[in-house]
C-alpha positions in Angstrom: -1.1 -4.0 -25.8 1.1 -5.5 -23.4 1.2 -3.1 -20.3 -1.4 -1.4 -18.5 -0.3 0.5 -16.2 -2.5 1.9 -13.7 -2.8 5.1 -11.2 -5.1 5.3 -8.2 -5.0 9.0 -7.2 -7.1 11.5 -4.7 -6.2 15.1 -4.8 -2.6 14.6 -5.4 -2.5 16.7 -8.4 0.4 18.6 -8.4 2.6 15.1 -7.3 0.4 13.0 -9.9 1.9 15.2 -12.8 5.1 14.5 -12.0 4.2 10.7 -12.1 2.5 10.8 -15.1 5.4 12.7 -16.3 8.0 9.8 -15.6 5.5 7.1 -17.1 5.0 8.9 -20.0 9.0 8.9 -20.6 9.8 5.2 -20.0 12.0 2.7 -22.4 9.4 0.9 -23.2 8.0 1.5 -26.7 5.3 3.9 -26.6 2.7 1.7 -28.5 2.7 -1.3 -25.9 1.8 0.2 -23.0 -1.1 2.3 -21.9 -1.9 4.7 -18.4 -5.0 4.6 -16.9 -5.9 7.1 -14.0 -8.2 6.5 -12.1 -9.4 9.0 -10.4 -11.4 8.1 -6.9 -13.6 11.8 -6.5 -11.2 14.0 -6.4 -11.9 18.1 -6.2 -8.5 19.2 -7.1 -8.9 19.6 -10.9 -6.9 16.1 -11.2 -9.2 15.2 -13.8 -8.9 18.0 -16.1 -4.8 17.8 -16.3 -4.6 14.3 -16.9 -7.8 15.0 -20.1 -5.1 17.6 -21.1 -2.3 15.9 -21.1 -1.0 14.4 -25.2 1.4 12.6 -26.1 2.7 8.8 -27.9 1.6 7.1 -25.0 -2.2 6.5 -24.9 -3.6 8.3 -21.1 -7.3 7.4 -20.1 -9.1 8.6 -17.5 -11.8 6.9 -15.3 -13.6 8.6 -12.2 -15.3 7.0 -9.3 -17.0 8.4 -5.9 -14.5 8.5 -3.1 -14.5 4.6 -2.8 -10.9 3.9 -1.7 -8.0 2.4 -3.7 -8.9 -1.2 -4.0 -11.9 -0.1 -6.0 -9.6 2.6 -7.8 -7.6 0.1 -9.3 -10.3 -2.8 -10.1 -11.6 0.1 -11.8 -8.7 0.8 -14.0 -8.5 -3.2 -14.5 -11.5 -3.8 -15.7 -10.8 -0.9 -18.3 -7.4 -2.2 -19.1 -6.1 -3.7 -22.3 -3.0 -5.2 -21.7 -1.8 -8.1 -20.6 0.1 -7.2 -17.8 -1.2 -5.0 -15.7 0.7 -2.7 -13.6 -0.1 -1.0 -10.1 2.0 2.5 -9.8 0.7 5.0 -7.0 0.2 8.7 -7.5 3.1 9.4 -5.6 5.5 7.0 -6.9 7.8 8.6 -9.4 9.1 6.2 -11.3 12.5 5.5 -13.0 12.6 5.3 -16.9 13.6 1.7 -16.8 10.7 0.6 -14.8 8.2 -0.6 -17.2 10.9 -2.8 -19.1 12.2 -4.4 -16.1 8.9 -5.4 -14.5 8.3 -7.0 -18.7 11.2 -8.9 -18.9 9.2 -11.3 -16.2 6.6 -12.3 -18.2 8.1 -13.6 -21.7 5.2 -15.5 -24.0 3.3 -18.4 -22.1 5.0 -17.2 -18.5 3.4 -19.2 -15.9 2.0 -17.6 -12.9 4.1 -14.4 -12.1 3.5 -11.7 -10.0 6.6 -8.8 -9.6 7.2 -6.3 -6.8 9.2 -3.5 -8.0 11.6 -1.2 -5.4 10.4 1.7 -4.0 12.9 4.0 -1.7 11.5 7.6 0.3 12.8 10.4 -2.9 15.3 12.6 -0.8 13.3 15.6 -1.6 10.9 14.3 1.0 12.7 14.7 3.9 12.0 18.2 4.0 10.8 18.0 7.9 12.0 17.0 11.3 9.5 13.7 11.2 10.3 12.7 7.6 13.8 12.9 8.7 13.1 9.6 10.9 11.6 7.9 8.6 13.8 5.1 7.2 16.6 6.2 9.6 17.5 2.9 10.5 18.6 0.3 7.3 15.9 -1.6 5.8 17.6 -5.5 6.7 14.5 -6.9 5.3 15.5 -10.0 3.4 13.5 -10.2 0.3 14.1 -13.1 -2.2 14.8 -12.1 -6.2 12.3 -15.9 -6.4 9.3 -17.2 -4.0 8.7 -13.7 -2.5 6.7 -13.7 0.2 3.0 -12.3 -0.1 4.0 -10.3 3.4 6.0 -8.3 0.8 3.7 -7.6 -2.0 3.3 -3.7 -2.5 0.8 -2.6 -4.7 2.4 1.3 -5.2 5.3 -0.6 -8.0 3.4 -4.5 -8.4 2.8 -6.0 -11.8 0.7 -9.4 -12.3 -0.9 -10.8 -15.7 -4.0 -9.8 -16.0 -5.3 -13.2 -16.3 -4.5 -14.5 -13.1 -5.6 -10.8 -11.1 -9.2 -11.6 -12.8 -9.3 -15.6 -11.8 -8.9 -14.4 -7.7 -11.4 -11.4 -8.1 -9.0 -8.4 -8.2 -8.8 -6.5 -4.6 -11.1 -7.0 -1.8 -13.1 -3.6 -1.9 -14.3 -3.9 1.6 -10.6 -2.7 2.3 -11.6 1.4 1.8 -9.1 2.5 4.3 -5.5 2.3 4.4 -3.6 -0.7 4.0 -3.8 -4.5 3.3 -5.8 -4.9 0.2 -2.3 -5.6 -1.2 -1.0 -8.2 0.9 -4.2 -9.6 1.1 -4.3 -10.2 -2.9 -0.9 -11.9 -2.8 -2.2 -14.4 -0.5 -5.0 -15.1 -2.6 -3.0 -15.2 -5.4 -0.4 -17.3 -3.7 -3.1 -19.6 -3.1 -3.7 -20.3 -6.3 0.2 -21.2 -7.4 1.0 -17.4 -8.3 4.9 -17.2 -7.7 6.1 -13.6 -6.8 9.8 -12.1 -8.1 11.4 -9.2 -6.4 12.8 -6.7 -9.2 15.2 -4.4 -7.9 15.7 -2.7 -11.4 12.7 -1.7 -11.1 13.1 1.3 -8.9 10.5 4.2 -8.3 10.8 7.3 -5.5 8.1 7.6 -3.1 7.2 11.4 -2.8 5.4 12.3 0.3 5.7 14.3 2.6 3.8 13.0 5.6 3.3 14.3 9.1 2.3 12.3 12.3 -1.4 13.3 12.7 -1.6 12.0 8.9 -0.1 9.2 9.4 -1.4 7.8 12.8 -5.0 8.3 11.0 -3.5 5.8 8.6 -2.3 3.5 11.0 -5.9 3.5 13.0 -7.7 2.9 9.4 -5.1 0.0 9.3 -5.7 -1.4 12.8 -9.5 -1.7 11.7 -8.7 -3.2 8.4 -6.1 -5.8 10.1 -8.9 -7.2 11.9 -10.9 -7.4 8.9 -8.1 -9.1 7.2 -7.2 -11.9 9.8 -11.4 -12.5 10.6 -11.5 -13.0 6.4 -8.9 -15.6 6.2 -9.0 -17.3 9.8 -5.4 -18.1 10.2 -3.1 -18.0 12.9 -0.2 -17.2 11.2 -1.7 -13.7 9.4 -3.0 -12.6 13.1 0.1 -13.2 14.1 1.9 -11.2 11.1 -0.6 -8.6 11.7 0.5 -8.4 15.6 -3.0 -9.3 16.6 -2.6 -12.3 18.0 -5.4 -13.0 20.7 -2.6 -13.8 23.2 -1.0 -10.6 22.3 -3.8 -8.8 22.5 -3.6 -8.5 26.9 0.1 -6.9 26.2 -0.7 -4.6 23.3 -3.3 -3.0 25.5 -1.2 -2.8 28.5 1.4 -0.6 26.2 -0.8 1.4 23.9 -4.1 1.7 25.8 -3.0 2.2 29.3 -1.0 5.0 30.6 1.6 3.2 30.9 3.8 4.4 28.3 2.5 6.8 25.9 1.7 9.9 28.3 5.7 9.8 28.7 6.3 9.6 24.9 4.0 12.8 24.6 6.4 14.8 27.1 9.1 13.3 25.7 8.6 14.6 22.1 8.9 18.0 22.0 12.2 17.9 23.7 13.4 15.3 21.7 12.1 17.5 18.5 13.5 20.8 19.8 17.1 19.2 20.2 16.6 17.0 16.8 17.7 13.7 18.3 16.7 11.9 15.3 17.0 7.9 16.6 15.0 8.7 19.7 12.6 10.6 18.4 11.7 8.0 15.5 11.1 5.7 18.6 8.6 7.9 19.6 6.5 8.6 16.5 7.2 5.1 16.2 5.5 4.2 19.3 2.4 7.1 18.8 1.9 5.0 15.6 1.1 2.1 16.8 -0.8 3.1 19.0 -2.8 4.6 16.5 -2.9 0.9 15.0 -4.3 -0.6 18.3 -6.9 2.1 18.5 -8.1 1.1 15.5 -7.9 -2.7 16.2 -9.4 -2.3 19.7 -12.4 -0.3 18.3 -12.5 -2.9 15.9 -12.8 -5.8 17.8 -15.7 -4.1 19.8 -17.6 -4.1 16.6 -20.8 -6.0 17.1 -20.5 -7.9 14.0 -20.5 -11.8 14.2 -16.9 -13.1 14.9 -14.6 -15.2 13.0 -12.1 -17.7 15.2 -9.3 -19.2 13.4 -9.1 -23.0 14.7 -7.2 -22.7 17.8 -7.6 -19.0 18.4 -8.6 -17.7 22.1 -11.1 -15.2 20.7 -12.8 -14.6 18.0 -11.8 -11.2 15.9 -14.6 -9.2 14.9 -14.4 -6.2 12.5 -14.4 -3.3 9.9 -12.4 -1.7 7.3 -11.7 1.6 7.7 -12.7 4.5 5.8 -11.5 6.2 2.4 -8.1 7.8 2.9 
């Protein structure tokens, strides 16, 4: 077996067929890779499709309590038989070339490789006003084909050899909520000499449609887990990625805690919404996001749990992840 590919879902059934459906028809032979669902308490009847579902490629299923993705997927890893394993989210539809171009990475006796496939919103989605915005502006992210930076590891299309996910420990599980239990595996992989490709040939579609309220509750989950992450690893240049900086911190609050701004973004909106001026109004979800994200890292910080300084940091960052999304 030289491909495990595996599927964190939670009541997403009707979007999870249609991923299952484009795994099922990849490529890659049929014998060398295997898809393992794993299925984190859903109520949906997930479980009984993917039982149902036959075919050349070999589909297992594994359930768990709602326990969040991280433990989802070192779920599926531990069951895995391949190789290589491979992170796909439910909503991630991929292309029939995927599997093959995340493979040809990792020929016999490869060295430490990890690979971040592409991922791009599925037109489809944009079915409302807000997912309009979304990715309305180019994406001038530079991301290098060799030496990719952890800060760009995604876990919904990321492959890495089975051996070296093991050596590190798989994903932090204390990440329950949203966000960060990827980037925070690349740096640990990184740390140990793991060298991360970008594969643009390997190219899913992200289907979903999202709203604002569902979203900003991600965002908050993702404030919490950010202080979690930067209190874990102590370093000044992760707070900093994460925008939590403890010299920030005074600003950030003065922006997205204060009346300042966002009472005028909320009387902005539905004018903005009602005339459909797309580039202003992604400003303003953008801003009600993040402030989402500072509620989450403000309540956070006010945890009464010890806190961690990173040499050199003004305060120390105290903190919890978030809850199961």
């Amino acid at each position: 077996m030289e491909i495990s590919v595996i599927v964190p879902t939670f009541n997403n059934r009707r979007v999870l067929e249609k991923t299952l459906d484009a795994l099922r028809t990849q490529t890659f032979r049929a014998a060398d890779y295997e898809i393992i669902v794993v299925d984190d308490g859903s109520t949906d009847g997930t479980a009984e499709m993917v039982e149902a579902m036959r075919g050349p490629v070999q589909i297992r299923s594994l359930t768990q309590s709602n326990l969040g993705r991280a433990a989802a997927r070192n779920l599926g890893a531990r069951a895995a038989q391949g190789r290589i394993l491979l992170f796909i989210d439910s909503d991630i539809w991929a292309t029939s070339g995927v599997l093959a171009a995340h493979h040809r990475h990792y020929p016999a006796g490869a060295g430490r490789r990890g690979v971040q496939g592409r991922s791009v919103t599925h037109p489809d989605a944009r079915t409302t006003t807000f997912m309009k915005t979304r990715d309305i502006t180019p994406d001038l992210t530079v991301r290098r084909r060799r030496n990719l930076s952890p800060v760009h590891i995604n876990a919904r299309n990321f492959s890495i050899l089975r051996a070296e996910f093991e050596t590190v420990g798989g994903f932090d599980e204390k990440f329950t909520g949203y966000g960060w239990e990827d980037i925070e595996l690349a740096v640990r992989l990184q740390g140990r000499g793991v060298v991360f490709d970008y594969e643009p040939d390997a190219l899913s579609y992200h289907f979903h449609v999202e709203t604002l309220d569902g979203l900003r509750r991600k965002m908050r989950q993702m404030g919490e887990g950010a202080v979690y992450f930067a209190r874990k690893h102590r370093s000044l240049r992760l707070a900093l990625f994460l925008e939590i900086l403890p010299a920030l911190l005074p600003l950030k609050w003065l922006v997205y805690r204060t009346p300042l701004v966002t009472p005028l973004v909320r009387r902005l909106l539905p004018r903005l919404e009602a005339r459909r001026r797309l580039l202003p109004l992604g400003e303003c979800y953008n801003h009600l996001q993040w402030e989402a994200y500072y509620d989450g890292v403000f309540h956070a910080l006010r945890s009464p749990r010890q806190a961690v300084s990173a040499p050199g940091m003004v305060v120390g960052l105290h903190g919890k992840s978030g809850h199961g999304d």
